[in-house]
C-alpha positions in Angstrom: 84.0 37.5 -10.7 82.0 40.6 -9.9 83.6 40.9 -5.8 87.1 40.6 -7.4 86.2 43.4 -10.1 85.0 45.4 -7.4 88.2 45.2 -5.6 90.0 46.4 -8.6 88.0 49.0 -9.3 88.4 49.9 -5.4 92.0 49.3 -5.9 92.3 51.7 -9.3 90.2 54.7 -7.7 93.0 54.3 -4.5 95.7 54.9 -6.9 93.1 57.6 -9.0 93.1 59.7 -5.7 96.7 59.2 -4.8 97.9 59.8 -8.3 97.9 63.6 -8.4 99.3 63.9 -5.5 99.3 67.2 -3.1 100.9 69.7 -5.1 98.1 69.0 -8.0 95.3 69.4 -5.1 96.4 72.6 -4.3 96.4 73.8 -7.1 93.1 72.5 -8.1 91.6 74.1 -4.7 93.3 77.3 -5.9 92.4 77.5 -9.5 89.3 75.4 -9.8 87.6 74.6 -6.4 84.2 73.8 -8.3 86.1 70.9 -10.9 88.2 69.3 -7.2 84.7 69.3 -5.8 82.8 67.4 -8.4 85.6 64.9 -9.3 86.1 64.2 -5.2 82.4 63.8 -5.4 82.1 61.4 -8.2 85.2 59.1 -6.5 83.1 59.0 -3.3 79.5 58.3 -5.1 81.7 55.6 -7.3 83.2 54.0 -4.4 79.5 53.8 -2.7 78.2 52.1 -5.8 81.4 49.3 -5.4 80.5 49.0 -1.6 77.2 48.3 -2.6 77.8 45.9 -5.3 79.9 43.9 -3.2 77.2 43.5 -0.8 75.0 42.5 -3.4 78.1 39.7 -3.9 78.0 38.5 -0.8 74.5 37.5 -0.6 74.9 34.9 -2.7 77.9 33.5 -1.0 77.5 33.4 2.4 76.7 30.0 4.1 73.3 29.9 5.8 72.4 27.7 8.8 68.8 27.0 8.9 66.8 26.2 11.9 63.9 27.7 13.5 63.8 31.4 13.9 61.7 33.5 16.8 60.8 36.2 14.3 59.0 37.8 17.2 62.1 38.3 19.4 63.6 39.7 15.9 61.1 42.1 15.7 61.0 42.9 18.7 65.1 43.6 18.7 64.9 45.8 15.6 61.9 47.7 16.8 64.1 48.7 20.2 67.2 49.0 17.9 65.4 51.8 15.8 64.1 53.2 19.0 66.0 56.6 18.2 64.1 56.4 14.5 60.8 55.5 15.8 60.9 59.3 18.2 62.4 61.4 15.8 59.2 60.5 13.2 56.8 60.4 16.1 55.5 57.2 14.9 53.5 54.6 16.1 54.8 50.6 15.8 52.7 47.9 16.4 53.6 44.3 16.0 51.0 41.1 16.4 51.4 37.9 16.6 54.5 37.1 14.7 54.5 32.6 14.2 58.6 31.3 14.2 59.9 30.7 10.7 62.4 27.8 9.1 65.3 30.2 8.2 68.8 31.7 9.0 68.5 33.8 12.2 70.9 36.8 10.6 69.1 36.6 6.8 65.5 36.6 8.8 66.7 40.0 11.2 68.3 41.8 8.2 65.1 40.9 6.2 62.9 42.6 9.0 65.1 45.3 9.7 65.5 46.8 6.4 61.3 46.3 5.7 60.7 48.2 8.7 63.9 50.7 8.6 62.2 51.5 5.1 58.8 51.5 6.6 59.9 55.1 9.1 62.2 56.5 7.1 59.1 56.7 3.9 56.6 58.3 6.5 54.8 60.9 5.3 55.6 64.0 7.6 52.1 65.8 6.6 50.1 62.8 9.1 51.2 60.9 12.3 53.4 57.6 11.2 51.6 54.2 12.1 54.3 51.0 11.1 52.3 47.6 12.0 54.0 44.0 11.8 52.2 40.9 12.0 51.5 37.7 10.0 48.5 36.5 8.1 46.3 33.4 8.9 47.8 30.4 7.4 45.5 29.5 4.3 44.4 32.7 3.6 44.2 33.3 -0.2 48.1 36.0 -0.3 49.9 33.1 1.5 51.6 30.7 -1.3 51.1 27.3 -0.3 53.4 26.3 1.9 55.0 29.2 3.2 54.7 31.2 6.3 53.3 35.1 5.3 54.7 38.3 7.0 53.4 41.6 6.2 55.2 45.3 7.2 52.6 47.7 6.4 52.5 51.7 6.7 51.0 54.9 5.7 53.5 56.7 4.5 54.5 58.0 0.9 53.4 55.4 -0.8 55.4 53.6 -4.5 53.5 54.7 -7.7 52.3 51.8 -9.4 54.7 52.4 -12.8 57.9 52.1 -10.2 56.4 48.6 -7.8 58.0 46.4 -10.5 61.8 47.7 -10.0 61.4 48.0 -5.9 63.6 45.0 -6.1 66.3 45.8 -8.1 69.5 47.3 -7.7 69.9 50.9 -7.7 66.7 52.0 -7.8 65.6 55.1 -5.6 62.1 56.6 -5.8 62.3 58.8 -2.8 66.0 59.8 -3.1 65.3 63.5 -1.8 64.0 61.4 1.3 66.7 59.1 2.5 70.2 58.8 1.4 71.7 55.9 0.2 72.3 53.6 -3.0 69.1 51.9 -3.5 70.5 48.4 -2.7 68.3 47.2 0.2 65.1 45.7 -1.0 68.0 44.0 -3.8 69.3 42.1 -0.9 66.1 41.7 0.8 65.0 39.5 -2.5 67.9 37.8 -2.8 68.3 36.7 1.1 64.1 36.0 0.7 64.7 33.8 -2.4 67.6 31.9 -0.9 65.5 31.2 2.3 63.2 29.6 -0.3 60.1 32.1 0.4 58.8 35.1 -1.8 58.4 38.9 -1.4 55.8 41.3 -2.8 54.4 44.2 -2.2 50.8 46.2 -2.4 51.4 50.6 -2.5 49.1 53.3 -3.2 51.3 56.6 -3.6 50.3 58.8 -1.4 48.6 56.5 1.3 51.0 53.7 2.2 52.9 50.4 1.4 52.8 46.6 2.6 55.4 44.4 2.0 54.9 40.8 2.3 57.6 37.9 3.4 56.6 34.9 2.3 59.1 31.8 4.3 59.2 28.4 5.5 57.4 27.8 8.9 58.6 26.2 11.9 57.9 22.7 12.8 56.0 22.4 15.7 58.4 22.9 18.4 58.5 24.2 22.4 58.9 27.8 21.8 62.3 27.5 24.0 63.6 25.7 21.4 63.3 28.4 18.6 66.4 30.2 18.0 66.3 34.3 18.2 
């Protein structure tokens, strides 16, 4: 199972680093700084990629409780939680009317947050940042039948259209001179959208901006005190 062949291979790079012990450090820091640096930087890129596959793991395992879901009180949560984000890029968020969803509160707020997380850190810096979340009309000819359809749309870098077909996989990174990381997030984004029972897709020009669209289960008519944040 791929979580207990991560935690081997977690296990193995423990006893990799341990191994040589401190005498065969120093004398690696003495003789040959440059070879300590890359090998300590390939055990810390390796054990990023295990972290990351076992996160990947988890998606498919974890038990989800689905009820109705305020998606505008998620928004509106992650929007104040990337508060800090939003003023460093001196961008603009706007979010419209947001309809409540049939889903699991934590799948639906991780969903949003790393669509819109992506959204500011893919600004381009050459133009002010505008970030808008709202929801299209129901029937409108983008929504599958059905289903409940969010959009996140910006203006920032933009995906080339040769690279929009591996967004969703693991591992991929267009921009990775942009933001660090291991090119995991839009992975679990379609995996948590797919177990929800909705879709995800997305429309990008390079060079002029992107729109991801979250496709999900709506709501059954209900009080809006009775949604669950």
């Amino acid at each position: 199972e791929l979580s207990l062949s991560c935690q081997d291979m977690r296990s193995a790079l423990a006893g990799a680093e341990e191994a040589g012990g401190r005498r065969a450090l120093a004398i690696l820091e003495k003789e040959v700084p440059e070879a300590l640096h890359f090998i300590k930087s390939a055990v810390s890129r390796l054990s990023a990629i295990i972290d990351a596959l076992l996160r990947l793991s988890r998606v498919g395992r974890v038990e989800y409780r689905i009820q109705p879901v305020n998606v505008a009180e998620i928004v509106k949560r992650v929007v104040e939680a990337l508060d800090n984000t939003i003023e460093g890029r001196k961008a603009t968020v706007l979010a419209g009317a947001l309809p409540p969803a049939l889903g699991d509160p934590t799948a639906v707020e991780q969903i949003f947050a790393n669509l819109i997380a992506n959204a500011l850190h893919y600004l381009d810096p050459a133009r002010s940042g505008r970030v808008e979340i709202g929801a299209l009309p129901p029937g409108q000819e983008e929504t599958p039948a059905g289903l409940q359809t969010y959009f996140v749309k910006d203006n920032g870098l933009g995906i080339p259209e040769a690279y929009q077909l591996r967004v969703f996989l693991a591992f991929q990174r267009l921009h990775a001179d942009v933001v660090q990381g291991e090119g995991v997030g839009l992975a679990l984004v379609y995996r948590m959208v797919g177990r929800l029972g909705g879709r995800i897709w997305l429309e990008s020009t390079a060079g002029v901006g992107s729109t991801f669209f979250v496709a999900l289960p709506p709501a059954p008519a209900l009080d809006e005190r009775k949604t669950i944040p």
